[in-house]
N, C-alpha and C positions, 0 to 999 in steps of 0.2 A: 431700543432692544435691551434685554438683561444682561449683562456684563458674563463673558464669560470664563471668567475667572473662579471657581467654587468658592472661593471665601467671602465672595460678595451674597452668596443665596442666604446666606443666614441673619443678612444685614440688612431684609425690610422690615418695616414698619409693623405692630403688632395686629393682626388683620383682626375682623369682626369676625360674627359667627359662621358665617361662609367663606371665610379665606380673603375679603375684600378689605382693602384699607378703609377706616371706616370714615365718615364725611366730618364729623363732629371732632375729630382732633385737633383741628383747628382752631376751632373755638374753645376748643377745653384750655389749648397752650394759652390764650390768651388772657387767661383769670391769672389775675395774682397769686401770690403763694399767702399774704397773710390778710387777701379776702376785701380788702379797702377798695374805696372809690377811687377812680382816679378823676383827674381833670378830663372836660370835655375835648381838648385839642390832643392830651395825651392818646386818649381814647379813639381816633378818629387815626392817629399815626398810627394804633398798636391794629386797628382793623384792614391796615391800609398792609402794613406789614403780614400779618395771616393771611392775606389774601394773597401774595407774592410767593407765602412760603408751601402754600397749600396747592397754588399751580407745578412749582417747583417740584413736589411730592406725587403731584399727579405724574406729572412726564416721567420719570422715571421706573414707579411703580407697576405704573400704565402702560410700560413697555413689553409686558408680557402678553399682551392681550395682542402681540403682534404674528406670535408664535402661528406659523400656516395650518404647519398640522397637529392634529388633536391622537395621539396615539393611544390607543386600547391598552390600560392595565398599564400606562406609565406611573411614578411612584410619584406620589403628589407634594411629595416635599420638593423637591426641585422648583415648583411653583410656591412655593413659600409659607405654605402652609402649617400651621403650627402640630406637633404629636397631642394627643389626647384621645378621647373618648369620643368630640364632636367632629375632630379635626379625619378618625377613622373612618367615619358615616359619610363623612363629605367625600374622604379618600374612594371608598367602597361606591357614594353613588356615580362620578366621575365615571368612573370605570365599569359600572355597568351601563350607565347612557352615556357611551363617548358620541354618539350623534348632537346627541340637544347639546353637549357640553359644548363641543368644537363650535356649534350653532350661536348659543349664546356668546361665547368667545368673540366670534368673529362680528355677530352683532354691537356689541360692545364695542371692539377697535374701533368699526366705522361711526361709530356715535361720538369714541374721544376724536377722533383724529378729525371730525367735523370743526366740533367746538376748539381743535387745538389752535389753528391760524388766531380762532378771534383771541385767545388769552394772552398769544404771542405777540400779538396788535396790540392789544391793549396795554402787555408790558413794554412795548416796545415806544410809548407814547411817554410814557415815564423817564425820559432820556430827556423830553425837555422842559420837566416838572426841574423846580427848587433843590438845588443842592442836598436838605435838610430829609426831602423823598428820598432821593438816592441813598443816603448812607442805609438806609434802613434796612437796602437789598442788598448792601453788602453784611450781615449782620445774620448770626445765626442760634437760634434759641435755646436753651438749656434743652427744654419738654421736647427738641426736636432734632434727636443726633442723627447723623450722616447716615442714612444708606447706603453709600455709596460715591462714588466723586461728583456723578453729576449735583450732586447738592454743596459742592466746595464754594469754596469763596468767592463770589463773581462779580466781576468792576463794571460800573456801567463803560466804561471804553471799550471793555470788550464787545457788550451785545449790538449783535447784528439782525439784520430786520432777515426774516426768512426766505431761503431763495424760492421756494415753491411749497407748494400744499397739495396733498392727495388727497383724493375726491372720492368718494365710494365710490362711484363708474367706472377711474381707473385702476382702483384693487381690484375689485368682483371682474377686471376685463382686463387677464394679460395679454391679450392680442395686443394692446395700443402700444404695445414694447415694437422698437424698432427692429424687426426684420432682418435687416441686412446687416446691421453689427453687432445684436444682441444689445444693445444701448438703451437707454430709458429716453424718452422723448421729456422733452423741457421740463413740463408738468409734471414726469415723475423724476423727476433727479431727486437725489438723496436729502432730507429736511435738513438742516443745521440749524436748531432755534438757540439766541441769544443766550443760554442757560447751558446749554450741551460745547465739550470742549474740543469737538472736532476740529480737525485739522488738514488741510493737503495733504496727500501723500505723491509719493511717486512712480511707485511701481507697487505690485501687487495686484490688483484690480481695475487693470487699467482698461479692461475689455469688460467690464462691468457699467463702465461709464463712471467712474467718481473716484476719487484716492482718497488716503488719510494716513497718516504714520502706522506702521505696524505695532508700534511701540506701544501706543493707545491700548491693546488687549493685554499686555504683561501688567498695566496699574491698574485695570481693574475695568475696563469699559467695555459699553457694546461694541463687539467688532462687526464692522457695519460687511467689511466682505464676507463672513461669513454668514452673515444673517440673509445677506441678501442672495446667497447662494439656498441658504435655509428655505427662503420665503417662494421657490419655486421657478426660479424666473426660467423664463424659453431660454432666451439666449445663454444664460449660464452651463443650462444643462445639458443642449448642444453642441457647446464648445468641447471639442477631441481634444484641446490644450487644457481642460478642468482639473486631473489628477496632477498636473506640474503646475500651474498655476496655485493650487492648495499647497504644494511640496513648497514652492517658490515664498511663499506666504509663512511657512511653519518654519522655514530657516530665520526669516525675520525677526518672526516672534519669540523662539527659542533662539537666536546668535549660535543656530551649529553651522557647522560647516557643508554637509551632504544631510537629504532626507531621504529613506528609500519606503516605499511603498509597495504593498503585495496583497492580492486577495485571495482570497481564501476557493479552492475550486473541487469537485469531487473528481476524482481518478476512478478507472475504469471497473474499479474492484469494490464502490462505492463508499470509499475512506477517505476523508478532508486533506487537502494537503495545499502548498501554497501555488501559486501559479506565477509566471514572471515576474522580474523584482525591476519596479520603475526607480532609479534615483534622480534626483536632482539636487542643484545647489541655488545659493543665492545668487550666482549670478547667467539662467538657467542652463548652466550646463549639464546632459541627461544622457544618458543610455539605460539597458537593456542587462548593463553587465552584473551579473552579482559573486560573491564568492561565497564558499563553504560556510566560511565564518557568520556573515551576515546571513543568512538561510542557516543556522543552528538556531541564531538567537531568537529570530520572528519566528521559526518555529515553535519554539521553545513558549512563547508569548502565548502564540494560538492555541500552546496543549491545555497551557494553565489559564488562560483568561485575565489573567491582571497583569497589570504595567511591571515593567523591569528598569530599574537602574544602576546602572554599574560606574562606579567613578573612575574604575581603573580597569581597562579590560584585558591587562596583560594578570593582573592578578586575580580572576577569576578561574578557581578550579574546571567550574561547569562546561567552558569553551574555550576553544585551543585558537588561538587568535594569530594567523599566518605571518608570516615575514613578511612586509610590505617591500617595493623596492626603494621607497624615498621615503623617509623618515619622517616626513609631514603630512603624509596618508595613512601614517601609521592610526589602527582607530586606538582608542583609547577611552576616553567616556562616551559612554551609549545609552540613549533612553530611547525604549521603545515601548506601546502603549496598546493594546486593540482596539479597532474599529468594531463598535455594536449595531445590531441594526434594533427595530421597536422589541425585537421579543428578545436583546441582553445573550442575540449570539453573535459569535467572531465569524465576520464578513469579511475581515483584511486584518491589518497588522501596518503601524507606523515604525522607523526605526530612526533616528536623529543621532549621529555622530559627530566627536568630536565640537566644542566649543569652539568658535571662532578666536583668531589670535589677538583681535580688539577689546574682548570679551575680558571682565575684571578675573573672573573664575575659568578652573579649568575643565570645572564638570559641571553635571545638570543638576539643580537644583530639586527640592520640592515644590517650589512655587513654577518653576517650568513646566515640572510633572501636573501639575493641577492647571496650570493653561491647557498644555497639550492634551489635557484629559478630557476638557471643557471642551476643546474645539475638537475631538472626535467624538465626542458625544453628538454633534449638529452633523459631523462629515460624516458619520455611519448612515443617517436619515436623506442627506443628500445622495450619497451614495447607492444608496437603498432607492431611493426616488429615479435615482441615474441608471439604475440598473431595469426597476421598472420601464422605465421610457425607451431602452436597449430592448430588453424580451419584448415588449408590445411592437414594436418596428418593426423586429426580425419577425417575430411571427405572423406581421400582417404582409409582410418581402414571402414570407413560404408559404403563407395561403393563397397567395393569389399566383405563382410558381408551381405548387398543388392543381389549382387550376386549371391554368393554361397545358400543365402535362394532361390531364384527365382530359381535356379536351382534344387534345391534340391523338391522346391513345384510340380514341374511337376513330378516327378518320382507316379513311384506305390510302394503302402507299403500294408504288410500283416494286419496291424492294426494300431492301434492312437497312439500306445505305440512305434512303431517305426519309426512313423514318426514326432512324437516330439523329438525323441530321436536322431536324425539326425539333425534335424530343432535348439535345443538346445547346440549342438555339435559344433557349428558356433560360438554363443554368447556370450559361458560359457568363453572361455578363453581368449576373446577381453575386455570383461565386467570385468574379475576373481572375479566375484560370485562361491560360494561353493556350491549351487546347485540353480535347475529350477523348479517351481510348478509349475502346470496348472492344475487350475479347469475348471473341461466341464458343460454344463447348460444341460441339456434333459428336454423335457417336458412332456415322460413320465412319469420322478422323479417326488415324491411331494415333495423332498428337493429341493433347492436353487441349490446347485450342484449334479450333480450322482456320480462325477468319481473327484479323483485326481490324477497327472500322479504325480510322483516323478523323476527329474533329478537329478543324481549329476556328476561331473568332476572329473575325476583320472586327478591329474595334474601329477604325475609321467610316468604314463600308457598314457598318450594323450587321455585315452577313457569315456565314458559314461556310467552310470548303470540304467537304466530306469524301471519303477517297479509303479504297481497303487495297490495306498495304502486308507487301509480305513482309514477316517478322524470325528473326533467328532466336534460337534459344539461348543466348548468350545475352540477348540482349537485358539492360537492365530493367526497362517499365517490363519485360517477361517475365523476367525472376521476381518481380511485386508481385505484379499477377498471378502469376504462378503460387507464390505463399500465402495471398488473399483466397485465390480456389484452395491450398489444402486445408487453410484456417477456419474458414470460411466465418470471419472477424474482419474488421472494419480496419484499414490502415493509414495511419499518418504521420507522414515523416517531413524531417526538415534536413537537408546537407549541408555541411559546413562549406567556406568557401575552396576550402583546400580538396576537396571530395568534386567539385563540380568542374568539368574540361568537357573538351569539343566531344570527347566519345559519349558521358554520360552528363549530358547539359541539364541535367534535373535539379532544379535547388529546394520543391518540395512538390509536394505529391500527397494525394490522398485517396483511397482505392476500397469499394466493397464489392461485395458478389451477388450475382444478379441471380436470386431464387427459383427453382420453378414453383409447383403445383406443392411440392413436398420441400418442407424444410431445407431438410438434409440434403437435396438435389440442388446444386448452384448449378447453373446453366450457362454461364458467364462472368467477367469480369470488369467494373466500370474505372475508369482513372480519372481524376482530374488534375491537370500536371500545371506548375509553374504561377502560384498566384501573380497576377499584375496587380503591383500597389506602390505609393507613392512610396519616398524617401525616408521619413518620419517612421511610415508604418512597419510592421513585420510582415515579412514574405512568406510565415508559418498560414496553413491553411486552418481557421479556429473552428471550435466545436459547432457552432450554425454552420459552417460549412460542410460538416460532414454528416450532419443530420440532412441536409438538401441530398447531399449525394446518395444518403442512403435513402429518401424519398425518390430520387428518378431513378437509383437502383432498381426500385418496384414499378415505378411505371415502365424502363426499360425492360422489363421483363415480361410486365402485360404486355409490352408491345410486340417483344419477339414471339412470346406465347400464341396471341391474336392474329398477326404476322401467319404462323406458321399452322395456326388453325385453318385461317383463310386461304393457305395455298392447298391444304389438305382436299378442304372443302370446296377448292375448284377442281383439282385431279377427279374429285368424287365427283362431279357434277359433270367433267367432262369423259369420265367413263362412263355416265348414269345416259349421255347422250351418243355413245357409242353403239352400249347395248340396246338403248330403243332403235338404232338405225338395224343394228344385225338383228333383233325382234320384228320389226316391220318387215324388212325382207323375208323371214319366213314367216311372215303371217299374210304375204302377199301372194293374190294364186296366181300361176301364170300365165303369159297371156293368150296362150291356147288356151285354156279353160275359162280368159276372159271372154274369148271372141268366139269359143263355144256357145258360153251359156246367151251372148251377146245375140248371134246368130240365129239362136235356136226359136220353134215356136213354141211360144207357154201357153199350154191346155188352159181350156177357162174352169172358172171357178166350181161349178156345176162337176166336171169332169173329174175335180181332185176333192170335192167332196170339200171344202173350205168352210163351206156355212153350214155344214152338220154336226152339231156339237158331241159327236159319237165319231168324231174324225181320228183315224188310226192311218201311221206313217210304217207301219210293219213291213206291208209289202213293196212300199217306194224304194225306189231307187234313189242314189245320191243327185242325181244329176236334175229326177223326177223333186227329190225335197227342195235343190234351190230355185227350181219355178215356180213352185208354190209360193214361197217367200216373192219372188218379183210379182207374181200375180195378183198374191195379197194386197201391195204397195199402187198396185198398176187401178185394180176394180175401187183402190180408194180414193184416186184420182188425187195420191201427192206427188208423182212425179211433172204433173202437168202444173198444180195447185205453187208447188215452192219451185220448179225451174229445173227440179233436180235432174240431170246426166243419165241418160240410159246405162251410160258401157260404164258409169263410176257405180252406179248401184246394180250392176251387175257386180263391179267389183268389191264393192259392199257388202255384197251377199256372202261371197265365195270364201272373205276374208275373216268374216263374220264365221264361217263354217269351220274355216284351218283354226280358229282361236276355239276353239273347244277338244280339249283333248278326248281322243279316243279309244283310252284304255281306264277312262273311269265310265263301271257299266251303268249308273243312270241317268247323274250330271251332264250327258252329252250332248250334242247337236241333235240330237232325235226330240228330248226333252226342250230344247230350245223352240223346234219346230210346232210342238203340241201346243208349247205356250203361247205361241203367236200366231198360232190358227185360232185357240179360244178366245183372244183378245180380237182378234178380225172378226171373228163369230158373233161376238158381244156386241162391238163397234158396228158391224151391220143391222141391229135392231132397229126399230123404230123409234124407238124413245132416246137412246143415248145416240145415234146418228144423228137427231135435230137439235141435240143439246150440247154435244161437243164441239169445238170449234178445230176446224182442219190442224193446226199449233197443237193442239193435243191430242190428236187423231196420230199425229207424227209422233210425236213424244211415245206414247204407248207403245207402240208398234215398234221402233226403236229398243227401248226399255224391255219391250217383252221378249225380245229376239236376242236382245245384248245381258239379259238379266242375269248369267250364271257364267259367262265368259270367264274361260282359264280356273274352270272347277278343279278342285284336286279331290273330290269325293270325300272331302271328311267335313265336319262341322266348324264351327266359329268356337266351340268350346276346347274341339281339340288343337286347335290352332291358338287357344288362349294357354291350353296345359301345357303345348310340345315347344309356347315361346318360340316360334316362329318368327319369321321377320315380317311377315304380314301381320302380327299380332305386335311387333315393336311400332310397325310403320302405322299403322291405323287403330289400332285398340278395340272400341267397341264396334261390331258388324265389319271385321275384318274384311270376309268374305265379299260382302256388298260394295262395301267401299273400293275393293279389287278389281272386282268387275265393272264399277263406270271407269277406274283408271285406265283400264282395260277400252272399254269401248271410244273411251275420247282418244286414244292412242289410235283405231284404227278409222275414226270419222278425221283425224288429221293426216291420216296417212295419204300418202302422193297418192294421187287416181283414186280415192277412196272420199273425198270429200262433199258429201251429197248434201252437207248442210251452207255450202259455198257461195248460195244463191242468195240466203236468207238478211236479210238488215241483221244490224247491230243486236238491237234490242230484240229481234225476234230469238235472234243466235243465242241471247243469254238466257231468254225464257224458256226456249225449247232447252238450253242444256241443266238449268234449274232444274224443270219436269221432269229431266230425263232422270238425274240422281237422285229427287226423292222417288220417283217410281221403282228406280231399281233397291233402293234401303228400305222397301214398304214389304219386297220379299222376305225378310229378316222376320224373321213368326215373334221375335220378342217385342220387334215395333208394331207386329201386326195386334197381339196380345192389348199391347196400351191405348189404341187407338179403336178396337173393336165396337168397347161398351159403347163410347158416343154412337158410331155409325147404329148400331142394333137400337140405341133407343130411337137416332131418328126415322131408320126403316118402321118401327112399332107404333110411335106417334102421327107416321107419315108426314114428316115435317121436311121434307129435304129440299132447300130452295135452289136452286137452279144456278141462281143470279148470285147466289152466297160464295166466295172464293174458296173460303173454308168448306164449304162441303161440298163442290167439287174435287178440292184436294182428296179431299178423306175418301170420296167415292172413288179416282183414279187409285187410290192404295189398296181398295177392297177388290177393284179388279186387277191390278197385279195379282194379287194374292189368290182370288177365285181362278185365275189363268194360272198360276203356279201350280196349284193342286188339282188341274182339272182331271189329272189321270183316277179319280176317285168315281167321279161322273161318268166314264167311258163304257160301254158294255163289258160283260161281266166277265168273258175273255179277254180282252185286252187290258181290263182292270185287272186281274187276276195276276196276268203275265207281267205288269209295271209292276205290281207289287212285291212280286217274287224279283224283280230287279232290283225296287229300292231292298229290299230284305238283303241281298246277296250284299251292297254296297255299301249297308249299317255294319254288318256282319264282318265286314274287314277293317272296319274303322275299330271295333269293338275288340279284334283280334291286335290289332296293334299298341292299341290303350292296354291289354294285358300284357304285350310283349316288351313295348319301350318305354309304358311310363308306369310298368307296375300299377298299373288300377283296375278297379270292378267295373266294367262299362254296365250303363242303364239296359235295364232288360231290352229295349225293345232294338238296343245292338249287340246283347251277348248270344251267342251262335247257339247256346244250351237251352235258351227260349224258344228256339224256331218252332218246335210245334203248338207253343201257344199265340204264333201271327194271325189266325182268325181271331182271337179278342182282343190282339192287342189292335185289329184293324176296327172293330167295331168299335174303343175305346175312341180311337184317331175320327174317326165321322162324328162321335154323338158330342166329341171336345171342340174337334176347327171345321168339321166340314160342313156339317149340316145347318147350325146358325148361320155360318156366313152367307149358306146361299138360300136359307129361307127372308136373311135380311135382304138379299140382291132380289130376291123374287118381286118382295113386295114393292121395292123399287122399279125394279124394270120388269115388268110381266113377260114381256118375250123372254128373260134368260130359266125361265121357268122350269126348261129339259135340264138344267143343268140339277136343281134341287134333286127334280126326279130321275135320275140316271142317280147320284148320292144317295137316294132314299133304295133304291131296289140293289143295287150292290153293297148297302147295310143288310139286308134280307140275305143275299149271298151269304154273308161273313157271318151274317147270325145262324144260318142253318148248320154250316162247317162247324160251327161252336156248340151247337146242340149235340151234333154228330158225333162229335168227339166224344162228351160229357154222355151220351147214351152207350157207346163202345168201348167206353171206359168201366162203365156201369154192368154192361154185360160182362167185361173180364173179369171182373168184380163177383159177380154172379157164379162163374164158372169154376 
């Protein structure tokens, strides 16, 4: 490795045009100077000798090529390159391909270091060559001055045969590094080849696996510990003893007495500042402690960037240097130096006091300054490497921390107490805090908090003991809390030991606030009290720790949040099943009017007129409309067909009847009744009775009878404008949608269950049918579905056996049984008309009064004498296509066309009517 000593960089060999020593100097040194032949035995010694001097040259020079890493825009003279013109171009390409450059580097190493064993064999075989060999290699050439020591003068008594050789498998694979000590296994222990004047050491690098004198780096040599700190090793950069091991090392090198070290850290206002000051000595004695003095100077280093040396630090104006109490602590000369990382910025600060008392001198020299300068040149990159290996840990400790909350936040808990106690269970033993507080905010409280959770960690047991305790306001983790909520900033504190007794046993602590939905709203307070850590370590809780905390800060918050959503939203679901129980009851008749209509005999069909599509409920009585209904159900043989309960579809009926209100005038039970008479009427033909199957005989009939249930007499637009909550709850066909919730309410109601009989699968089919028949009502689905059905009435295409257009035909009959009041004779058409008219009319009135709007003509109240066209508009747009398409389909529904075509004739004469006595006044 290159010496790191800077007076030695200037001292290789003069390179080729790429910066390489070049092969041929060898041979050049060996020509005479005044050109003669020599003898043939001279000649064979003098090749014998180049070849000795020229391995020599390699190993040293070659040592660069050991360097691990290749750093972007480093300055290429430190590699030995010479200034010029070609020496820029090589600088310039370096540093735009630091890839290929590290690449070929490295390729290189493993190419010397292959060949190195054989050269070292081979010279090593010279040991028991002729006297006359030897002198040759102690013997050094004018053409061939020193680079450096490894080319000093070397006796063959010294050289020793190599203890091992590195192999390109074990470079390219630091795994094969021992594990358990950080140690190099056999094969990689440190080279000493016959030429290199390594030596035992004793201490310094004794957890590195090898020694050597420290002394070694002050004359000029590679210092093999910090190289091998350089070169990456696992073990090295693991070691928590690294920064005093280095400190331990720089006493040696430099003979001070203390080395104190400090990095450089940012503070909360995002300005550099130092962070604790590590000292050590040579014999490692270490603390934590620093004074004023020492924290000016490293400061002082880091503002400026360059080394400081003071020979006498009582005579420096710059720093006011404390009264020590013993007179041989007193400091006195100081060199301190900055730590750089690749981009030449200050990452830390060395400071070396005091020369030792063995020491010739009593202050630091400049050749000290230029070791220590050299060896933080390599510690800033180690450093820097060390620090990478620290952030990549920690942040793979908080992503998977990250995780386990985020996983944990979704779960459901029986309370707050156990799902902080889970949420805590994650942090405690990443963190080793001794326990977890969390203060909760309520606004019922008139305290600041209501609630304290208490966490603490069984580190024996792996487990959690969670427990909500009451808390005084005196107490101290209160008054954190309490400053953390009005801060609402992140806190971390450390107690001295004179601050810590039985009352407030806190020696440190770290505390943020638990956010809700909005910034500015803290909802709570998190603690993490008392780091547990070994003897060595500080009991300060460090900045990864408070970035964790302020991570389950947030999931603690989603979780109370979530927490507290999920009780809302069971309160709500458990009033959601109150009000259907107090809705079921009055929507249940009672049971006199069960065992009335139970009792009673139901006229036949004939008698109520059921199968005449000119069927009018005007003059029936309530009691007369629910037999019709059982009779309908009764002549279509589903109570026999699915099982269904007499006295439940009696009370089916009846409940069916209470669920329509009746103070909207045309949305009512009346309008229910019509509709499920034309749908019986239909369903009795010849053609869709042999085609429909009993499953949807039920469906319709159902459907047609529940289709409008819980009408409020206004449209799905006004209920989209007035924002409604059946317009929150359902959105598109509010109203639709309403009514099958509606009617599944009262087919589950107690005594109401006539579907009870049915299998599984039939159960989900019939309730399928039942909700699109009822959403087929909705004229905007009827609109999009029409075109198909109309062409296949027109093509006559409509297969039977097709599923799809059975659908499509079950929605054209809702829809023809919806409006059958069109079809009716021309009184009773007449009189529905003038009901829906009355019932537009107040929808129309109230869109002017509470939502300020123009309602559509055919609901503002100043149009009513033009409802004869606007009726004959309403047939020639939805009524008459539909049931000229149903005709062609089903020929029996055929009265229905024509009952539509002759009350057009009605509405058109009314309209002529007008338009003539209009004309007369006109005239008059």
């Amino acid at each position: 490795m290159p010496c790191l000593h800077t007076e030695s960089l200037p001292s290789l060999q003069t390179e080729s045009r790429y910066g390489v020593a070049s092969s041929r100097r060898g041979s050049q040194g060996s020509r005479s100077k005044s050109g003669k032949k020599v003898k043939s035995g001279e000649k064979s010694t003098r090749v014998e000798r180049n070849e000795i001097e020229k391995e020599q040259g390699a190993i040293t020079s070659a040592a660069w090529f050991f360097t691990p890493l290749w750093v972007p825009g480093a300055k290429t003279q430190r590699l030995g390159f010479r200034m010029g013109k070609e020496s820029e171009k090589v600088k310039a390409w370096l540093d735009d391909y630091s890839d290929s450059a590290r690449s070929y580097f490295s390729r290189s190493s493993r190419n010397w270091m292959n060949g190195c064993a054989e050269r070292a064999q081979a010279a090593q075989t010279l040991i028991t060559e002729p006297r006359s060999k030897m002198t040759v290699l102690g013997r050094r050439r004018v053409s061939h001055p020193m680079c450096g020591p490894s080319r000093a003068l070397i006796y063959p008594a010294t050289m020793q045969r190599p203890r091992s050789c590195l192999s390109v498998h074990q470079t390219d694979h630091p795994d094969s590094l021992d594990q358990s000590g950080g140690h190099f296994p056999r094969s990689l222990q440190p080279i000493h080849f016959m030429f290199s004047p390594c030596r035992s050491r004793s201490r310094c690098s004794s957890f590195l696996g090898y020694s050597r004198p420290a002394g070694q780096c002050r004359r000029g040599e590679s210092c093999t510990f910090m190289m091998q700190l350089f070169s990456g090793l696992i073990g090295a950069l693991q070691d928590k003893n690294l920064d005093l091991q280095v400190l331990q090392h720089l006493c040696e090198v430099t003979e001070a007495q203390r080395f104190c070290l400090s990095m450089t850290m940012v503070d909360k206002i995002g300005e550099k500042c130092l962070g604790p000051v590590l000292q050590s000595d040579v014999d490692s004695i270490h603390s934590n402690a620093q004074t004023k003095w020492d924290k000016s100077i490293m400061e002082y280093v880091v503002r400026t960037g360059r080394p400081l040396n003071i020979r006498d630090a009582h005579e420096d104006p710059r720093f006011q240097v404390e009264i020590y109490e013993a007179e041989e602590d007193r400091p006195k000369s100081v060199l301190s130096v900055p730590v750089l990382n690749h981009k030449k910025e200050v990452i830390g600060v060395v400071m070396a006091v005091n020369k030792t008392r063995t020491c010739a001198s009593s202050f630091f020299s400049q050749q000290d300054e230029k070791v220590l300068s050299s060896h933080m040149m390599l510690f800033g990159l180690i450093l820097e490497n060390h620090q990478l290996c620290e952030s990549s840990e920690q942040e793979n400790k908080r992503n998977q921390v990250l995780l386990e909350l985020a996983q944990l936040v979704s779960h459901d808990y029986p309370s707050v107490d156990a799902m902080l106690g889970e949420l805590a269970a994650v942090i405690l033993p990443v963190t080793k805090a001794q326990f977890c507080t969390v203060f909760i905010s309520d606004d019922s409280s008139t305290r600041l908090f209501s609630r304290m959770v208490h966490i603490e960690y069984e580190e024996i047991e792996c487990s959690v003991h969670c427990s909500t305790r009451d808390f005084e306001t005196d107490d101290v983790s209160y008054m954190y809390a309490m400053h953390v909520q009005n801060s609402m900033e992140p806190l971390n504190i450390v107690n001295r030991p004179a601050q810590i007794s039985m009352v407030s046993p806190i020696r440190s602590l770290i505390g943020a606030p638990l956010r809700g939905k909005q910034s500015s709203n803290v909802i709570g307070v998190c603690q993490l009290v008392n780091k547990r850590m070994a003897n060595t370590e500080s009991e300060a809780f460090s900045r990864a720790d408070e970035h964790l905390l302020q991570d389950f800060a947030v999931y603690c918050a989603l979780g109370l949040q979530k927490f507290n959503t999920q009780q809302t939203a069971n309160k709500t679901k458990a009033r959601l099943a109150v009000t259907k129980e107090v809705l079921s009851y009055q929507i249940s008749a009672s049971q006199e009017e069960i065992n009335e209509l139970e009792e009673a005999t139901i006229p036949s069909a004939d008698t109520l007129s059921l199968l005449d599509f000119g069927f009018s409920d005007f003059d029936m009585s309530q009691n007369a409309m629910t037999q019709a209904v059982v009779r309908m159900f009764l002549d279509l043989n589903l109570p026999q067909e699915f099982n269904i309960n007499y006295k439940a579809l009696c009370q089916w009926v009846l409940s069916v009847q209470k669920c329509y209100r009746s103070n909207v005038v045309y949305h009512n039970w009346s309008h229910a009744l019509r509709t499920a008479q034309c749908m019986f009427a239909m369903l009795q033909t010849k053609e869709l009775k042999s085609n429909f199957s009993s499953l949807e005989v039920l469906a319709l009939m159902i459907a047609s009878l529940s289709h409008d249930l819980d009408h409020r007499g206004v449209n799905n637009s006004y209920i989209q404008r007035s924002n409604q909550p059946l317009a929150q709850l359902y959105g598109q066909s509010s109203l639709e949608h309403h009514h099958y919730d509606m009617c599944l309410l009262i087919l589950n109601n107690q005594g109401s269950q006539i579907l009870s009989s049915l299998s599984m699968n039939e159960y989900m089919a019939c309730l399928q049918m039942i909700e699109k028949n009822i959403l087929a009502t909705d004229l905007a689905i009827f609109f999009e579905k029409r075109t198909k059905f109309f062409k296949l009435a027109e093509n006559n295409s409509c297969l039977w056996k097709d599923e799809g257009h059975r659908e499509l035909l079950r929605s054209m009959l809702m829809t023809a049984s919806d409006i059958c009041a069109i079809t009716k004779p021309w009184p009773v058409q007449k009189r529905i008309a003038e009901l829906v008219a009355t019932e537009f009319y107040a929808q129309g009135d109230r869109e002017k009064c509470e939502l300020n709007i123009q309602p559509i003509d055919v609901m503002d109240r100043e149009n009513a004498s033009r409802l004869p066209q606007m009726q004959v508009d309403y047939i020639d747009g939805i009524c008459s296509p539909l049931y000229e398409a149903l005709a062609f389909i089903c020929e029996s529904c055929s009265p229905l066309k024509e009952g539509c075509s002759k009350n057009r004739k009605h509405w058109q004469e009314m309209v002529d009517d007008k338009k003539e006595d209009k004309f007369k006044e006109q005239e008059n």
